[in-house]
N, C-alpha and C positions, 0 to 999 in steps of 0.2 A: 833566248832572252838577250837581250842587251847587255853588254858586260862595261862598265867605265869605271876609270881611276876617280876613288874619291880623293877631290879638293875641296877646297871649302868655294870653289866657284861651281862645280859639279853638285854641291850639294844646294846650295843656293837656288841653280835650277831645277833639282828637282822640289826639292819646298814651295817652286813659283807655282811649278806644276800640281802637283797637288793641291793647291789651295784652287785651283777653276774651280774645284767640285765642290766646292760651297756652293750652299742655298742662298747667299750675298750675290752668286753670280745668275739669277733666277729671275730677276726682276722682272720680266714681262708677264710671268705666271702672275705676280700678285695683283693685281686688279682683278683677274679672273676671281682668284680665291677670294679676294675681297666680296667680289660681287655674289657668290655662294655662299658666305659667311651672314652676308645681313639679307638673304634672302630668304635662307631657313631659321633664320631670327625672329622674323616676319610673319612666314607663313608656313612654317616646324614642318610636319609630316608632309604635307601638303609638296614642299617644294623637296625633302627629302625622296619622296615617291617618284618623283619626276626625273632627279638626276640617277634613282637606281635604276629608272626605264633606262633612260639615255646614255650612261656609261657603262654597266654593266648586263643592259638588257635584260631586266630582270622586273619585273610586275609587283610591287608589292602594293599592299592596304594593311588596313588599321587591324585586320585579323591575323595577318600573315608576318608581320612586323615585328614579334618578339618572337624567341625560340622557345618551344615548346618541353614542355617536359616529353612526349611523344616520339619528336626530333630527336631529343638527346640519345632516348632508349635505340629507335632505329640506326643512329649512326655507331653504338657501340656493336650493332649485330653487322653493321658493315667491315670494323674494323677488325684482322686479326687480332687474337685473342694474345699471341706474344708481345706482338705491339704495345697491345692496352698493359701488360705485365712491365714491358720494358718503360713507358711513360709513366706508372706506379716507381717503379723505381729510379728512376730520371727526378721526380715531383718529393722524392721523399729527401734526395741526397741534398734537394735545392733547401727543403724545410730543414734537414738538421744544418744547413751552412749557415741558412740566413738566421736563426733559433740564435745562434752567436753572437749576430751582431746587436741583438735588443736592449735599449738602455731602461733603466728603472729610474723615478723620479728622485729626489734628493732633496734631502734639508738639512745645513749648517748651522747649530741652536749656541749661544755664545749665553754665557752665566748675567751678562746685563739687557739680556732682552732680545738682544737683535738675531732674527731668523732669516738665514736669507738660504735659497734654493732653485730646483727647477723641477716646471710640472710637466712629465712626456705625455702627450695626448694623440692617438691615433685622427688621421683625417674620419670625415663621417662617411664620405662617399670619393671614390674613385671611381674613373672610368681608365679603361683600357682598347687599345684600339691595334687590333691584331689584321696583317695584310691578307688580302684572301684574291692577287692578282695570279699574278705568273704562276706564284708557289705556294701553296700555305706551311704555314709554319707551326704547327703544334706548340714546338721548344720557344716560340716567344713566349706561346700565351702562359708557359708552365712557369719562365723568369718573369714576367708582368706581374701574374697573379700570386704565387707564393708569396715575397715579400710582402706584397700588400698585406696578406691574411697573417703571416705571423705578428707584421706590428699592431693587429686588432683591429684593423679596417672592418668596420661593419656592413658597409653596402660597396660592394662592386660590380660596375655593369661596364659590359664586354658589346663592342660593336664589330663586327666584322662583315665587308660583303657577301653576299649571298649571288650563286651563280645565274646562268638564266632559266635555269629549271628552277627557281625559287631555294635552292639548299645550301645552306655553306657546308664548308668541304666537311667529311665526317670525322676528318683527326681531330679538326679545330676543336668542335662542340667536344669529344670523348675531354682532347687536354683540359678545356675551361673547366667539364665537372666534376675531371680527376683535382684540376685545383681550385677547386671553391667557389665560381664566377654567379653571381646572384642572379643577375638579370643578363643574358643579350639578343641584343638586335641585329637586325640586316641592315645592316647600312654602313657603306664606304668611303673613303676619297676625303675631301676638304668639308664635304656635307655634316661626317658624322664628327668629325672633330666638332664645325659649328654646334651640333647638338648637342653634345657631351656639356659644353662649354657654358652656353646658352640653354640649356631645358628646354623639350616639347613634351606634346600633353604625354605622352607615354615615355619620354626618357628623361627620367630625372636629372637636374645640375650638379654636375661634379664641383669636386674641390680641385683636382687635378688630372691631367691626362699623361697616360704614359702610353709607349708604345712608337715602334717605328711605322715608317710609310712609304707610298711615294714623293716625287717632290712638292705634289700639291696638301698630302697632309701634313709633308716638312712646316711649308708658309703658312697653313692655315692653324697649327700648335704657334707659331711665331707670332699670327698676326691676333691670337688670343690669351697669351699670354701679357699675364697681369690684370685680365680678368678672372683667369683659375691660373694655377700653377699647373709647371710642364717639366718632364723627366727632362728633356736633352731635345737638340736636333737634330736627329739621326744621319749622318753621310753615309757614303758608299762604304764598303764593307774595308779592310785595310789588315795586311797581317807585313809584320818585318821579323827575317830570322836572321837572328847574330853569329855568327859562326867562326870556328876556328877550323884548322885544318883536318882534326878530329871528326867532325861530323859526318855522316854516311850521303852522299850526293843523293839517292835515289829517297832517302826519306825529306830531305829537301825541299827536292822538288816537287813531292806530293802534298809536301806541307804548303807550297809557295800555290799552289793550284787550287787551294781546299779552299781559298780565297776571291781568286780568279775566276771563279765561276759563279758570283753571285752575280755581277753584272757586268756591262761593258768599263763602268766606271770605277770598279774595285780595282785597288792597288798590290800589287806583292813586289815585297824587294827583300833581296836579300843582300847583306853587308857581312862578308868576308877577309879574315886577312890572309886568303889562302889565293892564288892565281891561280889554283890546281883543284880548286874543290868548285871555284866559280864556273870554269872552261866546263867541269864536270858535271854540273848542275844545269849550267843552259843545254846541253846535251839530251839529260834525263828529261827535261821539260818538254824539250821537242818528241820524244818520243810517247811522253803520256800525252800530250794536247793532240798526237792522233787517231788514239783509242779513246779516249773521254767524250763520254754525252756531248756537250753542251761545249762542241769544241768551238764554235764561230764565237761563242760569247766570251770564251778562255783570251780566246787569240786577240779577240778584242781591247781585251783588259789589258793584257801582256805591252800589246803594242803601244799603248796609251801611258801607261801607268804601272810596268812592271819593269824592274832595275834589281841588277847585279853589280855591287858598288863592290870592288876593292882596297881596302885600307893601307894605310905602310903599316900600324900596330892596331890592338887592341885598343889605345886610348883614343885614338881617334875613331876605330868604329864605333865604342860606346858615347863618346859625343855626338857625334851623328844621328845615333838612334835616340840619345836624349834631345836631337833638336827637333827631328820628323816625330817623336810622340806616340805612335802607331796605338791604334785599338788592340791588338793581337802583338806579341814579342815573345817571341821561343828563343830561347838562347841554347845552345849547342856548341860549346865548348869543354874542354876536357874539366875542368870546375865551372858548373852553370852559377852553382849555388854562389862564390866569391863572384862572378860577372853580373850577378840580379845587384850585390850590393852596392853600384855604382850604377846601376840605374833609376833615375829621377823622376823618368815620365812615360807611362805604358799606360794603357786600359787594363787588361791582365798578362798576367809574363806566366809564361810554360817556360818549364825548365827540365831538360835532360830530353833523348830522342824517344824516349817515351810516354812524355805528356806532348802531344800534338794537337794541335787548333781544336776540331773537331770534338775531342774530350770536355773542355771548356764548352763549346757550343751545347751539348746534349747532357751531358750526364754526372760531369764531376761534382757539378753544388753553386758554385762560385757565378755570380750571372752574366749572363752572357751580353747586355743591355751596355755596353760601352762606350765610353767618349770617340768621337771620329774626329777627322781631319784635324790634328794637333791638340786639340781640346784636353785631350789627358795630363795637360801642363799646370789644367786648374778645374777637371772635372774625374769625379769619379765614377766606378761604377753605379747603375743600380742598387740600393740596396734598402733596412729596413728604415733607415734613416729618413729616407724619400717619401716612406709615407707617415712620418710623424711630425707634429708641430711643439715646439720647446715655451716655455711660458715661462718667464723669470719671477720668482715667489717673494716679496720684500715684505718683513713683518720687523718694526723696531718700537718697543717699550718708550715711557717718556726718559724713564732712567739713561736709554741706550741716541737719543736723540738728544737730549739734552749736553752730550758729551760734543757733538758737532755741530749744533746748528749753526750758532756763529758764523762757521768756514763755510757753509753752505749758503746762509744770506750773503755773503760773502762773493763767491761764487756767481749766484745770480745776478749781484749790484751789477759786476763787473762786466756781465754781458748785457745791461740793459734792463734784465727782466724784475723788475721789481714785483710784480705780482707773486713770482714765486719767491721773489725771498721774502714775501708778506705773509704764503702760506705755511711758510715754516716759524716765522717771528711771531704769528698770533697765538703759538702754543704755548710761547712763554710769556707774554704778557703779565705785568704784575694785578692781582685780582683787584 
């Protein structure tokens, strides 16, 4: 890996750099998506049918289109049976996390009347849209779906492609009904987003979509949003480890890789104030990326988007990694716990060389669904928050109105709106 002196001109470049892998840098894709988006607006199944031929080679109809209670049962006889135990407990640690974050409704009752509060309402329908390209991913569909079900989401439907033998993969279907998923479908790409979004005759209108993609269901969440509400824009995968001279190089670099393999476009950097742990580190990299599967994809990342910054102190690496923001932050320093407390901006931080990336991805609780490309600066994780809408409760007595209206006519004169300060003044009218 690339080893440079962090300056703040060194960091500069790399921020440039990372920022190409926006969906902002995509433009030419969107007219496509557009043009998919109002076509199965249009003509729903019909043109969904068409693009599962054509992209994924795959046949469906109006029978073969939702998944089967049938399906499910078969793909759990596909799947080992330790598997389906370790996804029961992967689904269980995610429900007792998110169990935590649930808010309950509130009311403020004041002795002159005035009640004022907030009402938490779960969404009616969510969809969720799990990738089923290069890889499937079980562990999405378990962080999609849980939250949804603990904040009281009643209807959830799950779309995901289906291969050209007509089946989607068997972990997918096992994770959906290890977590709850009501209804899904076959169907992929920018299509099923527009359905999700837009309603056809068999797949009901969401209130919101969540889930990663490729870059065409990055745009096609963008370019319907504000028609339904949407989790995030999901970037390339991104992990940064903070490190002192403490750290063990060979857990490092396994950790800088557990990242690099997701695509050509994931980033790993790792920020150092050791000259002896970094030499050490690009070292161990080179010798896992020639044993590791999916080395051309590694090397790819690496060469694009993988950096080994040097600091003069710690205050200046933990700047740094408060400007880059990373989805992923493990910190690995002799106290992790006092180095988390100056940080500002992460997706999730690992702390100590014991919580490593991977733990967070599958099994710890906490979800895995994170802010990319800088976004952790003013987005957070996933959580049950996402799927609830807040409703502000105002109830005031004539007693409790009568103490303000005044300042409230008031109020309105001064912005023009005489109507409303007519609808507060006719209360006191003398009879």
């Amino acid at each position: 890996m690339r080893i440079v002196n962090l300056t703040n001109e060194t960091k500069q470049n790399l921020l440039e750099n990372l920022l190409k892998r926006s969906t902002n840098n995509y433009g030419d894709y969107e007219a496509i998506v557009a043009d998919i988006i109002e076509n199965v607006k249009t003509r729903k199944e019909e043109a969904i049918f068409e693009y599962s031929l054509k992209f994924d080679k795959c046949l469906t109809t109006k029978e073969t289109f939702q998944v089967t209670k049938a399906e499910i049962d078969a793909a759990y006889a596909e799947i080992d049976a330790q598997f389906i135990q370790v996804m029961k407990a992967s689904a269980e640690n995610i429900r007792v996390y998110h169990e935590k974050q649930k808010r309950n409704s509130w009311f403020d009752a004041k002795e002159d009347g005035t009640i004022l509060g907030q009402k938490i309402t779960p969404m009616q329908t969510v969809g969720v849209y799990v990738p089923g390209g290069k890889a499937a991913y079980p562990s999405t569909t378990l962080m999609n779906v849980i939250p949804a079900k603990v904040a009281g989401v009643p209807n959830i439907i799950m779309t995901t492609p289906a291969g050209a033998n007509g089946k989607v993969n068997p972990a997918t279907l096992v994770a959906a009904d290890i977590a709850g998923v009501d209804m899904i479908f076959k169907a992929g790409g920018a299509q099923a987003i527009a359905a999700l979004a837009y309603g056809t005759q068999l797949i009901p209108k969401v209130d919101k979509i969540v889930g990663p993609g490729n870059i065409f269901v990055a745009l096609a969440k963008r370019a319907v949003y504000g028609h339904v509400s949407i989790d995030s824009i999901a970037g390339p995968s991104e992990i940064l480890v903070l490190a002192d001279e403490s750290a063990t190089p060979r857990y490092v670099a396994a950790d800088l890789l557990s990242q690099a393999e997701h695509d050509e476009l994931a980033s790993a950097i790792l920020i150092t104030t050791s000259a002896e742990l970094a030499k050490q580190v690009s070292d161990e990299v080179d010798k896992f990326v020639e044993v590791l599967e999916r080395k051309a994809i590694i090397q790819e990342s690496l060469n694009n988007y993988g950096y080994i910054l040097v600091a003069k102190d710690m205050d200046m690496a933990i700047d740094a990694a408060n400007e880059i923001a990373s989805e992923h932050l493990e910190i690995l320093t002799k106290n992790p716990f006092d180095t988390m407390t100056r940080i500002r901006n992460a997706g999730a931080i690992f702390l100590g060389e014991y919580s490593s990336e991977p733990l967070g991805d599958y099994y710890a609780g906490p979800n895995h669904v994170l802010p990319t490309n800088g976004t952790a600066k003013f987005f957070s994780p996933l959580n049950v928050d996402d799927y609830v809408k807040k409703s502000s409760i105002i109830s005031y007595s004539r007693e409790a109105l009568a103490k303000v209206h005044e300042d409230i006519e008031l109020f309105a004169t001064k912005e023009g709106l005489t109507a409303h300060a007519n609808s507060i003044r006719v209360r006191f009218e003398e009879k």
